[in-house]
C-alpha positions in Angstrom: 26.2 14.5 -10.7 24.9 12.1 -13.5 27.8 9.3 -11.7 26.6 9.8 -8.7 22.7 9.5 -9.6 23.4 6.5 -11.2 25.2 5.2 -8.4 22.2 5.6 -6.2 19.6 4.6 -9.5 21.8 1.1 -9.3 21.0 0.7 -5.3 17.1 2.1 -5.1 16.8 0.5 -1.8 19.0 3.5 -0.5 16.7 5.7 -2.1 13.9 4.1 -0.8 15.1 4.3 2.8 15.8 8.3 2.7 12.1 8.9 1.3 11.1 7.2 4.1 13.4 9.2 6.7 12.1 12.4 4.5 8.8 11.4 5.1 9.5 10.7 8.9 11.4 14.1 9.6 8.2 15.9 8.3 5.7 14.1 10.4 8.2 15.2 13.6 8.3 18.5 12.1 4.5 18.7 11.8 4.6 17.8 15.4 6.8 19.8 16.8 5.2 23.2 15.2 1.9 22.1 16.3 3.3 23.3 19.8 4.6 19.4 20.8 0.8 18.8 20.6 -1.1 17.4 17.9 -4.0 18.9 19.7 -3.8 21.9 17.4 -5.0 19.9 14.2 -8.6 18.9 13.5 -9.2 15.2 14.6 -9.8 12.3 13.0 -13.5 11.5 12.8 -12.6 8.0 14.9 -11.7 9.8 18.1 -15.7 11.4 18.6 -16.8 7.8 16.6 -14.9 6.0 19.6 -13.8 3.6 17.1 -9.7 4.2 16.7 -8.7 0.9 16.1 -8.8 -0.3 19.4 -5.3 0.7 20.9 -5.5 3.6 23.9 -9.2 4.5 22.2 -8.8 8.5 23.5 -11.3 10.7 24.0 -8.9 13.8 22.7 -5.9 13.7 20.7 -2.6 13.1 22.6 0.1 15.5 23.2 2.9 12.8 23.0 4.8 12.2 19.5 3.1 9.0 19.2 -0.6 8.3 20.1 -0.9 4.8 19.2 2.8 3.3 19.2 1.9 -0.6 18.7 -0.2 0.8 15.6 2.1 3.4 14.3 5.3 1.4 14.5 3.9 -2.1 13.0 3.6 0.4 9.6 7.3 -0.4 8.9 6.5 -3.7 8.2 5.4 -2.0 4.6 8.5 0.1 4.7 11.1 -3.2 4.6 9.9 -5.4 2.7 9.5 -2.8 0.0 12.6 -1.7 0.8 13.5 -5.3 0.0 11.8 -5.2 -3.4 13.8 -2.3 -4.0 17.0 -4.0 -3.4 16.1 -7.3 -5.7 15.3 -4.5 -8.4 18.7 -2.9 -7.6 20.6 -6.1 -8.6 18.1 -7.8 -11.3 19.6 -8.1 -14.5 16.9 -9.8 -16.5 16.6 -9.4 -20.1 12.6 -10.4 -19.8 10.0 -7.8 -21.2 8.5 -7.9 -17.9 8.6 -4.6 -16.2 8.8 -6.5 -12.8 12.0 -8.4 -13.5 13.8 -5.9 -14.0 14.1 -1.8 -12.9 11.9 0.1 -14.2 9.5 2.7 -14.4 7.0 0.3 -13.1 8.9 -1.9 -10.6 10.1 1.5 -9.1 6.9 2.9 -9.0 5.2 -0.4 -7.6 7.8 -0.5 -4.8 8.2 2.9 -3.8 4.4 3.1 -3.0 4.5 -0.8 -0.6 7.3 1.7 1.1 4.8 4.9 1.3 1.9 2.4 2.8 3.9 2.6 6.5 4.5 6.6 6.2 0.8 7.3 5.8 -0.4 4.3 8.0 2.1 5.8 10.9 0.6 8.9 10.3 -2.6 8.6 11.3 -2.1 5.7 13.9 1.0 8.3 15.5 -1.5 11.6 15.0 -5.1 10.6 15.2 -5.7 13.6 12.9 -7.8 13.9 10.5 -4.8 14.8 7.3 -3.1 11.8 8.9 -6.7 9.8 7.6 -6.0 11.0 4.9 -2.1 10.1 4.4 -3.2 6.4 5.1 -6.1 6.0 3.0 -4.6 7.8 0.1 -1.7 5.8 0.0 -3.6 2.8 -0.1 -5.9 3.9 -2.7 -2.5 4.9 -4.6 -1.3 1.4 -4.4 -4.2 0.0 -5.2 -5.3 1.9 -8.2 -1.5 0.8 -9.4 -2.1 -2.1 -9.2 -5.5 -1.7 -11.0 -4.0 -0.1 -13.9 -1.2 -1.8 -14.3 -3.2 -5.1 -14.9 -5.6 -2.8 -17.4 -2.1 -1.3 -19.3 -0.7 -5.0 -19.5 -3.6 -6.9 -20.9 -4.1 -4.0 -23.4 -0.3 -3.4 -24.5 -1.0 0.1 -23.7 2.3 -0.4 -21.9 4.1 -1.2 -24.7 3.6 1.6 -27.0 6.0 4.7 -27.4 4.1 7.0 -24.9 2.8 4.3 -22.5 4.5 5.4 -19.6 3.0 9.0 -20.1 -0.2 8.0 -20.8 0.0 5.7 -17.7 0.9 8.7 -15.4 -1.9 10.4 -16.9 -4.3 8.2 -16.1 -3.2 7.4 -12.7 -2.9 11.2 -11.5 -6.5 11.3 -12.7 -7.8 8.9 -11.1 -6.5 9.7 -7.9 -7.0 13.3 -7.6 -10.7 11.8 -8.2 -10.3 9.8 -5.0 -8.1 11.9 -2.8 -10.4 14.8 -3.1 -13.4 12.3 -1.5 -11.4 10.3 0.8 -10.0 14.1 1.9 -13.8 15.7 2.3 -14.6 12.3 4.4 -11.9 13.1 7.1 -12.4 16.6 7.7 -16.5 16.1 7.5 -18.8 13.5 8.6 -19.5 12.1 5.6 -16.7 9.0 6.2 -18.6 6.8 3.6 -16.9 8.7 0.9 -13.7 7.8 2.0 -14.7 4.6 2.6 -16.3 4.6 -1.2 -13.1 6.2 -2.4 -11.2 3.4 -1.6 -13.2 0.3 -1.2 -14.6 0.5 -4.6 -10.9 0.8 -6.7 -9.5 -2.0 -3.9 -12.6 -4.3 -4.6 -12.4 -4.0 -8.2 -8.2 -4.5 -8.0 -9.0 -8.1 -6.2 -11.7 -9.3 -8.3 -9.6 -8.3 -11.3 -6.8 -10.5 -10.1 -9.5 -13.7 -9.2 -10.6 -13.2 -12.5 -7.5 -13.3 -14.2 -6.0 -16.3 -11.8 -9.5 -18.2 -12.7 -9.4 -17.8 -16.5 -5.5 -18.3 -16.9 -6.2 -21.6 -14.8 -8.6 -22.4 -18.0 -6.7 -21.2 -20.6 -3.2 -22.3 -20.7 -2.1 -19.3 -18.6 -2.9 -16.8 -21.4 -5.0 -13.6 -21.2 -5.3 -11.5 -23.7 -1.8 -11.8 -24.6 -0.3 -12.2 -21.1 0.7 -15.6 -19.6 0.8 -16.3 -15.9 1.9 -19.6 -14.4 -0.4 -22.6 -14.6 -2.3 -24.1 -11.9 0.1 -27.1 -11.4 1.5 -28.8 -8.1 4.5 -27.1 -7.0 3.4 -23.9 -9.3 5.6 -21.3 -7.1 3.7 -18.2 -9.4 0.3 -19.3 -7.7 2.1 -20.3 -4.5 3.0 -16.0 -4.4 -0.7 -15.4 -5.5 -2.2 -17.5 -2.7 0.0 -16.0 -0.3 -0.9 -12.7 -1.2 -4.8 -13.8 -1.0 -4.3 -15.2 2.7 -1.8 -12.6 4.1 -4.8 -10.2 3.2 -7.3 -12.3 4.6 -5.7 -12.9 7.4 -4.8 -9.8 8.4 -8.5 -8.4 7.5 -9.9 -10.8 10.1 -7.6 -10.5 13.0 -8.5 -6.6 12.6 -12.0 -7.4 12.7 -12.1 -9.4 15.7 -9.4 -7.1 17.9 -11.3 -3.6 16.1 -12.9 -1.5 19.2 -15.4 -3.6 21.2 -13.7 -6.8 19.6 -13.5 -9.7 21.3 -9.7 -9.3 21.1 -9.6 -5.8 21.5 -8.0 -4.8 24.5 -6.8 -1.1 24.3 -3.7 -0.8 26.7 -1.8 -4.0 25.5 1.5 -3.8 23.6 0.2 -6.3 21.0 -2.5 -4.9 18.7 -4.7 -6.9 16.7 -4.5 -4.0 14.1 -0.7 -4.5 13.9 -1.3 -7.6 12.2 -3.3 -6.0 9.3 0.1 -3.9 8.8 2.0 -6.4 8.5 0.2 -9.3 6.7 -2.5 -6.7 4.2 0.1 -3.7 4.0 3.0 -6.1 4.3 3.3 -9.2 2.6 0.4 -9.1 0.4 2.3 -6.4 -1.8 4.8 -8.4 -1.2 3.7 -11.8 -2.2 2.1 -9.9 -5.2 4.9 -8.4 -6.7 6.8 -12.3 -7.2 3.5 -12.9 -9.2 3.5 -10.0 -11.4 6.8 -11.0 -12.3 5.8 -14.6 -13.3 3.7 -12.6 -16.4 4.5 -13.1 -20.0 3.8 -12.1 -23.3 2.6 -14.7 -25.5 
């Protein structure tokens, strides 16, 4: 057993890929005990709002598998390319005391949630219910709050002392049962802006934590509070990932606003969805670009 576990510990891409078929055989489960109707289950607060995103905008919830299929199936795009962060973990072999060069508790943890991103995007762009609001808002606010604290456990050392990976998981479970019990009152209830709280506020803070870091390790050598991050130089690939990370997000935060419904670009029965590019470039390559940056860190 132990053989075999480590077989599968050395190729966590594999891993990663039957979590996400898990994850997908419950959904169809779901589905197909709701009566091959999602009808059965409360809706999400957009459908009576009028404001799903754009894509087939429905009055009612669907009875197909699928409700929004340019949506739901654009939140794969998370799903590979952490699938692909778990395969450059599989076969790193660095001796660095980063946690990102290497497998670890950390790396692992970082990519297994870019892969849970397209599971709960899918399964409230496939549903339109209201617990499938809640699937893709909490796993954002999990990723997010990750990345949060892991900046917080790095600059602090916490990470490096003999229970830091305990007192980690403490503080992370805490922190989002805190914010999954909002963000799960805002989709069953009209009162949205606690979801919207729930998450903006941890995902606001996570950016301007990183601008603030990127800004003063600019003008200080590359060295915060005993972490060192590439320079600002020309050709510096470490800020190349972080500016690619900052655009991808960007980007994808725009197009969503311009093609959201009653966008300019909105235009509910095509097969390309402004919204699918939010998936792909925010969801997508931001944690992507992201995690090549969090392994340029340092001690100093």
């Amino acid at each position: 057993m132990s053989d075999a576990w480590n077989a599968l510990k050395a190729h966590a891409w594999v891993l990663g890929l039957l979590a996400f078929f898990v994850l997908f055989l419950i959904y169809v489960i779901f589905y197909l005990i709701g009566g091959a109707t999602w009808t059965t289950a409360t809706p999400n607060n957009c459908i009576a709002d009028n404001n799903c995103y754009c894509e087939n905008a429905p009055s009612s919830l669907s009875t197909g598998l699928v409700n929004q299929p340019a949506n739901t199936w654009s939140g794969l795009a998370p799903v590979l390319l952490g699938l692909v962060i778990l395969g450059i973990l599989s076969y790193a072999r660095s001796h660095n005391a980063n946690p990102m060069t290497q497998p670890s508790f950390y790396s692992w943890l970082y990519a297994a949630l870019v892969v849970f991103l397209g599971p709960g995007s899918m399964a409230f762009h496939g549903s339109l219910t209201a617990i499938g609001g809640w699937l893709d808002q909490f796993s954002m606010s999990l990723f997010v709050t990750f990345v949060l604290l892991y900046d917080i456990f790095r600059f602090t050392k916490w990470d490096t002392l003999p229970n830091g990976k305990t007192y980690f998981t403490i503080a992370y479970a805490i922190v989002n049962v805190a914010l999954g019990v909002p963000l799960l009152i805002g989709n069953y209830t009209d009162m949205g802006m606690f979801g919207t709280l729930a998450f903006g506020i941890p995902a606001g803070i996570a950016i301007l934590m990183q601008l603030i870091i990127g800004a003063v390790t600019v003008f200080s050598s590359g060295s915060v509070w005993g972490v060192r991050r590439g320079q600002f130089t020309p050709g510096s690939l470490e800020w190349l990932w972080l500016i690619g990370a900052f655009l991808s997000f960007m980007i994808g935060f725009v197009i969503w606003l311009i093609s959201d419904t009653g966008g300019t670009w909105c235009n509910p029965n095509s097969a390309l969805q402004g919204h699918m590019f939010w998936h792909v470039l925010a969801m997508g390559f931001t944690p992507f670009f992201l995690f090549f940056f969090l392994r340029s860190e340092r001690r100093t």
